[in-house]
N, CA, C and O atoms as CSV, one atom per row, in Angstrom:
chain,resi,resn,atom,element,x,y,z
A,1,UNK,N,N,-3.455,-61.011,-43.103
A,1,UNK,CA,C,-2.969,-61.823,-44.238
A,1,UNK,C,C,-3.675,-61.426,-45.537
A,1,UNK,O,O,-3.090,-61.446,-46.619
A,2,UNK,N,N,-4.706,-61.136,-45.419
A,2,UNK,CA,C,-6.195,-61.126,-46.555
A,2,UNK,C,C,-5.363,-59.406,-47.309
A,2,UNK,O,O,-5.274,-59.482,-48.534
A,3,UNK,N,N,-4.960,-58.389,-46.867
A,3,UNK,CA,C,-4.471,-57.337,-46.917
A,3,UNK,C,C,-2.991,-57.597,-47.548
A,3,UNK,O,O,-2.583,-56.947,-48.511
A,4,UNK,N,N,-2.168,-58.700,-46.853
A,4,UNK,CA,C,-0.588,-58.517,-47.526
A,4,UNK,C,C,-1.156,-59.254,-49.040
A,4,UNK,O,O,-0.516,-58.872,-50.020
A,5,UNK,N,N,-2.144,-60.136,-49.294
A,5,UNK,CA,C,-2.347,-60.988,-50.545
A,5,UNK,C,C,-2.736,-60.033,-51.630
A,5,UNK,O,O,-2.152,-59.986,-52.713
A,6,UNK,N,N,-3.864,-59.185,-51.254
A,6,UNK,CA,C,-4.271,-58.008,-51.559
A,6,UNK,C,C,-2.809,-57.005,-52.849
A,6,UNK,O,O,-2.431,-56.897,-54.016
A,7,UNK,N,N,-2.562,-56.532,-51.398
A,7,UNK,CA,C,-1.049,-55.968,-51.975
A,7,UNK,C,C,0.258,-56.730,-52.965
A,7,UNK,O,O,0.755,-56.460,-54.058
A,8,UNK,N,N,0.334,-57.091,-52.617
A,8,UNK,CA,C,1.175,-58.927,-53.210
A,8,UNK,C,C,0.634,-58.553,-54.737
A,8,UNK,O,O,1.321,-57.887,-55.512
A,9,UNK,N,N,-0.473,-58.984,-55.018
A,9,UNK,CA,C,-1.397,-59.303,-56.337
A,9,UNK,C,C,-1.260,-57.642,-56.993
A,9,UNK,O,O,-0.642,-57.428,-58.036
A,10,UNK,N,N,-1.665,-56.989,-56.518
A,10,UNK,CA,C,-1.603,-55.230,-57.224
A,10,UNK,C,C,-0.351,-54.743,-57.810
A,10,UNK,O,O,-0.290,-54.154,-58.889
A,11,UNK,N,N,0.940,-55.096,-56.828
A,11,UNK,CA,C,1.726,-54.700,-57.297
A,11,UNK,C,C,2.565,-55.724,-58.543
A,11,UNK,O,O,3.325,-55.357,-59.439
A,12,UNK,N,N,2.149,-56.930,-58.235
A,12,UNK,CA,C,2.082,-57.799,-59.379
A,12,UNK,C,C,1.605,-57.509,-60.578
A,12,UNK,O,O,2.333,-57.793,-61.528
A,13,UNK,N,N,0.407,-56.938,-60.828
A,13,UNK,CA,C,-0.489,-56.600,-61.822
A,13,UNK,C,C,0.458,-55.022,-61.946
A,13,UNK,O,O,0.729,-54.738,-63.113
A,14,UNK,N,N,0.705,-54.530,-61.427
A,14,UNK,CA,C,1.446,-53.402,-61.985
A,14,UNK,C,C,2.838,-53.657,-63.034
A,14,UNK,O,O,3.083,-53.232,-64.163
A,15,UNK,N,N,3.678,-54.636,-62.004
A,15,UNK,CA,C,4.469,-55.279,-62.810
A,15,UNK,C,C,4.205,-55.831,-63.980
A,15,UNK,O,O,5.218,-55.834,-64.680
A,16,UNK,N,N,3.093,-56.398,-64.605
A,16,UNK,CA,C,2.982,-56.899,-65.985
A,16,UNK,C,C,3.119,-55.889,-66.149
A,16,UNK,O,O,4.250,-55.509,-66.455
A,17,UNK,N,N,2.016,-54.917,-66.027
A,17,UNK,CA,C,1.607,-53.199,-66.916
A,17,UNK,C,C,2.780,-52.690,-66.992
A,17,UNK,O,O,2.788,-51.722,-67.752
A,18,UNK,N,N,3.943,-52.963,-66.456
A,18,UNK,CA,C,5.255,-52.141,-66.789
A,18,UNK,C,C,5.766,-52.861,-67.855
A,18,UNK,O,O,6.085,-52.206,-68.847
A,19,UNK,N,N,5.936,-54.222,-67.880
A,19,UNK,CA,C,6.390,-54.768,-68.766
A,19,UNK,C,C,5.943,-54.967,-69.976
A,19,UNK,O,O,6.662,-55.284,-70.924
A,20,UNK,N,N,4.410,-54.749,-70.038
A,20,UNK,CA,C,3.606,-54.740,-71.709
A,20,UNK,C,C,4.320,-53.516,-72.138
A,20,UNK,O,O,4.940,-53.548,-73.201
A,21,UNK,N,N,4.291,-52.174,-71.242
A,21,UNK,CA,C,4.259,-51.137,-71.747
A,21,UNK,C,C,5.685,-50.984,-72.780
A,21,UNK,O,O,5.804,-50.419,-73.867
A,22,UNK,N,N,6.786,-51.813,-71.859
A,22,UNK,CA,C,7.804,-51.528,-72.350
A,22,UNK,C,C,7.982,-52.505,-73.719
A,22,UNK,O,O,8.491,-51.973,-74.705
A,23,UNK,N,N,7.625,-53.748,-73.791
A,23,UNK,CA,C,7.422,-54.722,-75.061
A,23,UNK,C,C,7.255,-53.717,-75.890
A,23,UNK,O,O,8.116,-53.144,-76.557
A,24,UNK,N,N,5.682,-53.441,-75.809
A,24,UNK,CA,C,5.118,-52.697,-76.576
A,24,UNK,C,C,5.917,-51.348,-77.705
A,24,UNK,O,O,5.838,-51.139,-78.915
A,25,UNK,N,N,6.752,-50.573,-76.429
A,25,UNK,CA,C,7.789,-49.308,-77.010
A,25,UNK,C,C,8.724,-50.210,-78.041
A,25,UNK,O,O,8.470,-50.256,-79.245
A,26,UNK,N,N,9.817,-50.910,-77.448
A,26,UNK,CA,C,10.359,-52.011,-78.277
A,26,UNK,C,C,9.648,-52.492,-79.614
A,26,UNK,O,O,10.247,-52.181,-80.643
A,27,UNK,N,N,8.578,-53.134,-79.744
A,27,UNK,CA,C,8.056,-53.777,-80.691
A,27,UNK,C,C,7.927,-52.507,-81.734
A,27,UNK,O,O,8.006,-52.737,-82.941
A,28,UNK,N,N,7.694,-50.936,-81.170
A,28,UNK,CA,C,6.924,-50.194,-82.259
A,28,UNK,C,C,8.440,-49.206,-82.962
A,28,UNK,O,O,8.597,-48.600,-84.022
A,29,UNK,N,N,9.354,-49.448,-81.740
A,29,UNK,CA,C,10.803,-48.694,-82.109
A,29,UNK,C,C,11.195,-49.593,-82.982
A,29,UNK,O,O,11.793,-48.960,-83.852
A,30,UNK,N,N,11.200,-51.287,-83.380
A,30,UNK,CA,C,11.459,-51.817,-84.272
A,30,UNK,C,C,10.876,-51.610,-85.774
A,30,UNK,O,O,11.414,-51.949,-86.829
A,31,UNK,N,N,9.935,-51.120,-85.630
A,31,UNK,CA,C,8.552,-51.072,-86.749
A,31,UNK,C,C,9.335,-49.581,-87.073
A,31,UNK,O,O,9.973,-49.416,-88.113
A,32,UNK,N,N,9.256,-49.014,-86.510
A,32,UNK,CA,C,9.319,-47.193,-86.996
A,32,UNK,C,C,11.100,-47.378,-87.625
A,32,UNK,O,O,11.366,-46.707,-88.621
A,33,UNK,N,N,12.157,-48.210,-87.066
A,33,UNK,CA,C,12.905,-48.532,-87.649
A,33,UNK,C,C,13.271,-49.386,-89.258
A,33,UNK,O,O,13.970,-49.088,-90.227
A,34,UNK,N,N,12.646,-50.221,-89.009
A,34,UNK,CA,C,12.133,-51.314,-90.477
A,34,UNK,C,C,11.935,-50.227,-91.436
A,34,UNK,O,O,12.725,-49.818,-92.287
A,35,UNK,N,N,10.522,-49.747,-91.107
A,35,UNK,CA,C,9.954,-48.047,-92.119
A,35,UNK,C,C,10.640,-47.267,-92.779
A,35,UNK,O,O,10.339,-46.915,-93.920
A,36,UNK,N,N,12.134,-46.708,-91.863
A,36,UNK,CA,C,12.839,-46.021,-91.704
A,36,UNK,C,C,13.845,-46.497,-93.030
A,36,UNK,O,O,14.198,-45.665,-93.866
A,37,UNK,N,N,14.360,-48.315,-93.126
A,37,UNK,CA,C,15.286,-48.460,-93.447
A,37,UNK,C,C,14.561,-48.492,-95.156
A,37,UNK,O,O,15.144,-48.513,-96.240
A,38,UNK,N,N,13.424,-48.486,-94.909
A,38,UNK,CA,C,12.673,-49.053,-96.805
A,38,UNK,C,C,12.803,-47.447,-97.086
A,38,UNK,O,O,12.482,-46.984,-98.180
């Protein structure tokens, strides 16, 4: 059990890290756009 919780939690924590990463692209493709339009 101590092993599936283990795993459970990691790939969880990976899942945020995918999802900041992608916010992150988004948030800066908006910015480099904005830039773009001044």
């Amino acid at each position: 059990m101590a092993w599936d919780i283990n795993l459970n939690l990691f790939g969880f924590d990976k899942i945020i890290v995918i999802q900041l990463l992608i916010i992150f692209l988004i948030f800066r493709f908006i910015i480099l756009i904005r830039i773009s339009k001044k």
